[in-house]
Structure formats: C-alpha cells, structure tokens
C-alpha positions in Angstrom: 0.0 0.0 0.0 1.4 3.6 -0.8 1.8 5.8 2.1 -1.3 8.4 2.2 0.7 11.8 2.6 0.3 13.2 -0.8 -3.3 14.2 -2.5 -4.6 14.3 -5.2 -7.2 17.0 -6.1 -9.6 16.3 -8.5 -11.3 19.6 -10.5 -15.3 18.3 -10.0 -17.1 16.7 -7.0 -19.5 14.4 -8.5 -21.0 10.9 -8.4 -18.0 9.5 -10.6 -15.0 10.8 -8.1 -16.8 9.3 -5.3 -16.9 6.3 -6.6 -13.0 6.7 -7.9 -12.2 7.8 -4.7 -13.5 5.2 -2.6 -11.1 3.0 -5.2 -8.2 5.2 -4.4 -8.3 5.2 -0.7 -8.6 1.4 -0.6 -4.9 1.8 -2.3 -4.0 4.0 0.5 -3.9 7.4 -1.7 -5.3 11.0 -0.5 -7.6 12.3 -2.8 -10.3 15.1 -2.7 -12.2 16.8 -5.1 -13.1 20.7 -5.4 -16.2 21.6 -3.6 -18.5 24.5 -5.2 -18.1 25.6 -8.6 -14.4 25.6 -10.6 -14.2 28.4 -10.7 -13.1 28.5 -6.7 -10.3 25.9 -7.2 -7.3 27.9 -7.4 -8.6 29.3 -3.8 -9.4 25.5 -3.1 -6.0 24.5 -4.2 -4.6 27.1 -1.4 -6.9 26.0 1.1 -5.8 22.4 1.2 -1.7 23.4 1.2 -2.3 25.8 4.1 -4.2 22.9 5.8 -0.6 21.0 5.1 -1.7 18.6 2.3 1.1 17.5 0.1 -0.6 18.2 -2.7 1.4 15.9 -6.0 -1.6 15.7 -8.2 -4.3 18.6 -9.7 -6.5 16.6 -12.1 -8.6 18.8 -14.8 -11.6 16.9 -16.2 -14.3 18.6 -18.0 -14.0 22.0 -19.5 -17.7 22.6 -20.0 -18.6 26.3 -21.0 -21.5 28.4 -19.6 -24.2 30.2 -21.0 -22.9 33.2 -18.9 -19.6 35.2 -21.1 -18.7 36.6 -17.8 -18.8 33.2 -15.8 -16.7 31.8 -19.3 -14.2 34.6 -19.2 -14.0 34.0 -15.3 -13.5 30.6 -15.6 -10.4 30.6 -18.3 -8.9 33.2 -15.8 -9.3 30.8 -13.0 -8.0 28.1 -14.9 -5.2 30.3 -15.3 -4.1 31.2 -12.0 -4.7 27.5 -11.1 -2.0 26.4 -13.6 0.3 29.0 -12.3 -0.1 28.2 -8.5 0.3 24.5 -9.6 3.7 25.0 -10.7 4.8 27.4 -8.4 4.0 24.6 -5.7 5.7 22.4 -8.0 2.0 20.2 -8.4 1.8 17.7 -12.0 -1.0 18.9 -13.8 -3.3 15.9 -14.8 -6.2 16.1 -17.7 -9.2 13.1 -17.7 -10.2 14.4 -21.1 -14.0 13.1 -21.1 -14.4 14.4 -24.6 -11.4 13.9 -26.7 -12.6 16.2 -29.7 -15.0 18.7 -28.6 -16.8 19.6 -25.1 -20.4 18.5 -24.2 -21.4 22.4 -23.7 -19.9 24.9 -25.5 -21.8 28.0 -25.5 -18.4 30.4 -26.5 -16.3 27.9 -29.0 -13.5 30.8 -28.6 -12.9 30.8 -25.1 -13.7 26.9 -25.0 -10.6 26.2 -27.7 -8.6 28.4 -25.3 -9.2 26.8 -22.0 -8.5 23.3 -24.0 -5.3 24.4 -25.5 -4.4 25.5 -22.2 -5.1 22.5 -20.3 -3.3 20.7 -23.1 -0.2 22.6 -23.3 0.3 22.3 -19.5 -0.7 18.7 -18.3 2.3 16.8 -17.5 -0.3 13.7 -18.3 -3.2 13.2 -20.3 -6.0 10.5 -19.8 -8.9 9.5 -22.1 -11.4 7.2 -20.3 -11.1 4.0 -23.0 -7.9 2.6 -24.6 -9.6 2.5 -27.7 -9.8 6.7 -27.3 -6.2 6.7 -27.1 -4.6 6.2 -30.6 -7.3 9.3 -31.6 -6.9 11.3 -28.8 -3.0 11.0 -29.9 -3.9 12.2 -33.9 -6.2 14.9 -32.3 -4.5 16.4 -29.6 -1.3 15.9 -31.0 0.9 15.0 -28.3 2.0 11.8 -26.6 2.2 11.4 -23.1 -1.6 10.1 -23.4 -3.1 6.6 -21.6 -6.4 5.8 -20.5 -8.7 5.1 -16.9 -11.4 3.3 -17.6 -13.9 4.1 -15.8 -17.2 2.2 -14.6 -20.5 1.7 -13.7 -22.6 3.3 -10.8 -25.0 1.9 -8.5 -27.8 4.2 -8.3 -28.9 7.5 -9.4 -25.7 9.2 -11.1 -26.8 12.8 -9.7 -29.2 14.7 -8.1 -30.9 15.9 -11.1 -32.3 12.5 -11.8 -35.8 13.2 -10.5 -36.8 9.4 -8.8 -41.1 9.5 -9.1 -42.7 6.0 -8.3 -46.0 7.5 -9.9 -44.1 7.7 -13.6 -42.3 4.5 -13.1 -45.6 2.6 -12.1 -47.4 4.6 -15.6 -43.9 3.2 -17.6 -44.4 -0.4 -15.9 -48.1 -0.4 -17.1 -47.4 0.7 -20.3 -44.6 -1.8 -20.5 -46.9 -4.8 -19.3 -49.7 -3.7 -22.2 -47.1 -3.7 -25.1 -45.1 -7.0 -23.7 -45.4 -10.2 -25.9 -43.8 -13.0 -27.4 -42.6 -11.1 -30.5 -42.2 -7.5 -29.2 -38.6 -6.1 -28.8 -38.0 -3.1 -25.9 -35.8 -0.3 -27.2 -34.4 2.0 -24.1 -33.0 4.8 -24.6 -31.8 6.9 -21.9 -29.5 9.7 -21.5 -29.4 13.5 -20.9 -30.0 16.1 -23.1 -27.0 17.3 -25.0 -26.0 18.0 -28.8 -23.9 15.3 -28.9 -26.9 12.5 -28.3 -27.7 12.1 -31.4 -29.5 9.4 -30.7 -33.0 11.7 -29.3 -32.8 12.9 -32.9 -32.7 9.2 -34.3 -34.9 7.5 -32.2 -38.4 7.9 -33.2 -37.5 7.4 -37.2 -35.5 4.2 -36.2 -38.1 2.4 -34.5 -40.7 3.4 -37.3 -38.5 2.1 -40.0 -38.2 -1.4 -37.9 -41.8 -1.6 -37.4 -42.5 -0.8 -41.3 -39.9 -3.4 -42.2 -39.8 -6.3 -39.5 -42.5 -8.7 -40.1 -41.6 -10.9 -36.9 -41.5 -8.3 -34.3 -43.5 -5.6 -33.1 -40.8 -2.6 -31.7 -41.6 -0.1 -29.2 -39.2 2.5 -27.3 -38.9 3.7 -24.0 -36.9 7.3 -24.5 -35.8 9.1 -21.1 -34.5 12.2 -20.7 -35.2 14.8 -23.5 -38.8 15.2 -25.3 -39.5 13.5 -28.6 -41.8 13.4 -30.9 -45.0 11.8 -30.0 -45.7 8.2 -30.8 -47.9 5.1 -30.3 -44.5 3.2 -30.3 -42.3 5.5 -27.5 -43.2 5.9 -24.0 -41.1 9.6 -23.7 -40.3 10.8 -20.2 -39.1 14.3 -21.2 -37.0 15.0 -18.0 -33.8 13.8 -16.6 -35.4 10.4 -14.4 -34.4 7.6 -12.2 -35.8 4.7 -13.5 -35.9 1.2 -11.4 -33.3 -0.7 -12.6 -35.8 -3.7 -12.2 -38.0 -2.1 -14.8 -34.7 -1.9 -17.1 -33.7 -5.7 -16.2 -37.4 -7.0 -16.7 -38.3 -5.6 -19.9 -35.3 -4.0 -21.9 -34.1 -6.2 -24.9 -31.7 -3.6 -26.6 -30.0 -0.2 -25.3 -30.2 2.1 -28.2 -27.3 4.7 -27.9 -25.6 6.9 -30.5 -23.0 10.2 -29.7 -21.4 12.1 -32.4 -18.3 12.6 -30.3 -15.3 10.8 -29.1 -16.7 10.4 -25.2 -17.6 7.0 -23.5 -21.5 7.1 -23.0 -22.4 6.1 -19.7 -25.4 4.2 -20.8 -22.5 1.5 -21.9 -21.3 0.7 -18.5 -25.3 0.4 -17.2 -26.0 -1.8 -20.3 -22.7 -3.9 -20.2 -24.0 -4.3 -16.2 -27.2 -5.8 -16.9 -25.8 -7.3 -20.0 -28.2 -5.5 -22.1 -27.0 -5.3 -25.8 -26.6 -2.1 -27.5 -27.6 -1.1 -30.8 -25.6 1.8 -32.3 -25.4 3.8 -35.5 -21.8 5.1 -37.8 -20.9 8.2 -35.0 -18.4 8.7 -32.5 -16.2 5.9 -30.9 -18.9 4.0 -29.9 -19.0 1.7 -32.9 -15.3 0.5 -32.4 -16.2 -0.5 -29.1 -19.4 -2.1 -29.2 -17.4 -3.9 -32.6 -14.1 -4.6 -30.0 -16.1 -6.1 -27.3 -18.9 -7.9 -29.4 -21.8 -6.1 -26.9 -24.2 -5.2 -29.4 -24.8 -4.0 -32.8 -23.7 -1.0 -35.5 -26.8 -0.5 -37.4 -25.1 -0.5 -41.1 -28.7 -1.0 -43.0 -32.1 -1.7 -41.0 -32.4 -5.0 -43.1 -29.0 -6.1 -42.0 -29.6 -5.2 -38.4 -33.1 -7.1 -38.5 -31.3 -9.9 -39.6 -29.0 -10.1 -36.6 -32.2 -9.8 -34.5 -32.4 -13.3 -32.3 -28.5 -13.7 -32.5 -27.3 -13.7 -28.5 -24.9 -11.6 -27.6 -22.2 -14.0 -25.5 -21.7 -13.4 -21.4 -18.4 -13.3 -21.8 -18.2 -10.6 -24.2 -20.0 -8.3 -21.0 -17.5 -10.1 -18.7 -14.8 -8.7 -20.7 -15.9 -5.1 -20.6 -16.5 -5.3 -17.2 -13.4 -6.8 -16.4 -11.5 -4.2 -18.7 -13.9 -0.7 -17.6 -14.4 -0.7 -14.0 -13.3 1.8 -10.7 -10.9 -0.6 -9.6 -8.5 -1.2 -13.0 -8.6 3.3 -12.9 -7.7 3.5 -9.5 -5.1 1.0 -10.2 -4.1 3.0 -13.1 -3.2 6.6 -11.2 -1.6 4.4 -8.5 0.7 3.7 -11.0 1.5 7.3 -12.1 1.2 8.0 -8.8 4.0 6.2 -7.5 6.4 6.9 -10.4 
C-alpha cells in the first residue's frame, strides 16, 4: 500500500470521483475533489496546502462552457491562475479528457478552444477514459504522453438531477406490461440532453423504420431524458429520471445509444452491467467498441440489423468489458502514475 501523505485534487465533485475515490483510498492514496463551482479551485487549491496537504496531483476533467460570457471569461482566468499556482508549488497537472474532440457544452467555442489548449499545453499527463480513445486522442491532440482510466459503472442514481417518481415508473411499468409479448422487442433509450446525443434525434424514425420493415417483431421505445416526438411506439419521459433498474432488467431487450463525439457514453457501463446489448449507429467511438467487445450492434442498413435480430450476444463478451472498464482497473491506473 502507498503511504497516504500526498493528495490528489480532483477539478469536479461528483458521483463518478466518489466512486474513484473510494477505489483510491482502498490503495491508500489522499484524494479530494473541489467543492462549489471551478471556478473557486485555485482558492481550493490554497486551502488544502495551508491545511498542510502535500498536494502531488491537480486533475482537470471537463472543460464545460456556460451560457454566462462573464462566468466563461471567469472561468479561463481561473484556470489560469490555477496552472500558475500548480507549478509554483511544483504540483503535476493531470487532464481526464471526457471528450477527446469537442466539449459537451460549449456556448463560446472561442474561449472553450482556449481553455482546451491551455489544459493541453500544461498537463504533465493526459488520460482518455477508454484505450480505444487513445490512438485518436493521440492524432487529435497531437501529443504523446496520453493513456487511458477506464472508468465504470454506478450503483444508483448518477446525480441529483435525476428526478426518482414511483408514480411515472408505475405509468412506464403499465405501459410496458400492455405492449409485452412473445414477438415484441423493448428499445431504451436513456440519457441526458445534449447535442452530442444524437441518438433523441434518431430515435423515433429508427423504430418506425423497424416496425415498417420487420414482419416478426412488433418494436416499441422507451426514450428518457429529452422530449421527442409523440408516438404510439415510444413511452417519452421528457426530464432527466431515475428509473428502477428492475424495470430496465425486466423488460429491456436492446439499449439504443448513439453520440457524435469521441466520449464514452455512460449508458454503456449500465448496459454492459445488466448485460443488455446495445444497438448503435456510424458516429463517434462508440461503434469501435461495441465492434471490439462484441456487446451489441452497428446498425449499417435496418435490413442487416433485423437480420442479426435473435443472435445472442455471449456473457463473456459483458465479462470482458467489465473486467477491462471498471473503478478498480482506474484506481489501479493513477496508483501507478502515482508512485512513479
């Protein structure tokens, strides 16, 4: 175990560094995460040295804009300062780039590219969160000292803004029990709303091609997250919603998931839990690994897909992503950097 009397400091405190840092402290490593908005981290940063942390580590994840140009600005001048006091204390500069080629939220694509090349030009290490991220991340960012945590999947609700109402879950499980039958297929598709989830925009037109072309099965959809287009084949919860994995494990034959950017949907660690195949379409990264772990399907042509329709999708192949994508294999991996 390596002695706990250096931190790490991670730039967001959400549901994904509790869950790496519960990893991290099992391997006897310090870690914390900046409380508040990020804009307050360089005065987070000072807080924890004057409190006498050895601080080694200052990790930069997202670089998500606002809709706010003086919150933007702000937060590139924060960013900023933070780099400066980093090497003053003589602190390694970490990035767990999320989104290898663009950020979920960019409302200022000016200041955004800035903050990035910043980041970029300063991080003693980069970090994409799947290996197969990292040969691109390599063309696109053009630098080298880039490897990969993998990251995993969550037990419960990933935030706070995923409202939990028994009263829509009971109307979905009704719906759900009305539709069921020997030859009807459940789509889910859930997410949050973003430009990059394509697959809100896809959905409804996907399962009325399958429905106008299948003549064994009857396709329905549950979409979660962002409105859609009304239909007598989607069940549409508009809002950001916890639904009971038992309803998911119960009644969901496919995930249907497709981003336009290089990021790791988290929808695949969920799916890959409950071994739940996904069915994808020709964007992003998510093809290559859905194709490298055999854990679902790239739609090429709706004939072809309906085709593959009945073939199982192996235990093993679910194993492996598990076994390869989890808290404990990242955890494992900063240890290792950590220690160097």
């Amino acid at each position: 175990m390596i002695p706990s009397n250096r931190m790490i400091i991670f730039q967001h405190n959400d549901t994904k560094f509790l869950c790496l840092h519960k990893e991290l402290k099992m391997l006897g490593i310090d870690s914390t995460a900046v409380i508040g908005h990020p804009i307050g981290a360089p005065l987070y940063l000072l807080k924890q040295v004057f409190l006498g942390k050895k601080v080694k580590y200052f990790v930069f994840r997202y670089i998500n804009d606002s809709n706010s140009l003086v919150l933007a600005y702000l937060r590139y001048i924060s960013e900023i300062i933070l780099i400066n006091f980093c090497k003053l204390l003589n602190i390694q500069i970490w990035w767990l780039c999320h989104n290898v080629d663009k950020e979920t939220t960019s409302f200022y694509p000016k200041i955004t590219k800035l903050r990035r090349q910043n980041v970029l030009r300063n991080a003693n290490q980069i970090f994409t969160t799947n290996k197969l991220l990292v040969p691109f991340a390599k063309q696109t960012l053009k630098v080298e000292n880039i490897d990969f945590l993998s990251l995993g999947y969550i037990s419960g609700k990933l935030s706070e803004k995923f409202v939990s109402d028994e009263k829509i879950n009971n109307q979905l499980r009704d719906w759900l029990h009305q539709k069921k039958g020997k030859n009807v297929k459940f789509l889910f598709c859930i997410g949050s709303p973003a430009d990059k989830a394509t697959h809100f925009k896809l959905i409804n037109s996907f399962i009325l091609k399958l429905n106008n072309i299948d003549n064994i099965y009857r396709w329905y959809g549950v979409v979660v997250g962002h409105p859609v287009n009304e239909s007598k084949y989607i069940f549409n919860i508009p809002t950001k919603h916890y639904i009971d994995p038992k309803i998911i494990l119960d009644f969901a034959n496919y995930y249907y998931r497709v981003i336009d950017d290089y990021s790791i949907s988290y929808s695949i660690f969920e799916a890959a839990e409950y071994n739940i195949p996904i069915i994808t379409e020709n964007y992003g990264i998510l093809p290559d690994i859905i194709k490298y772990y055999k854990i679902g399907y790239v739609v090429e042509s709706i004939e072809k897909f309906i085709e593959s329709v009945g073939n199982e999708i192996a235990a093993e192949n679910f194993n492996k992503f598990r076994n390869d994508n989890n808290w404990n294999m990242a955890a494992k991996k900063i240890a290792l950097y950590y220690n160097r």
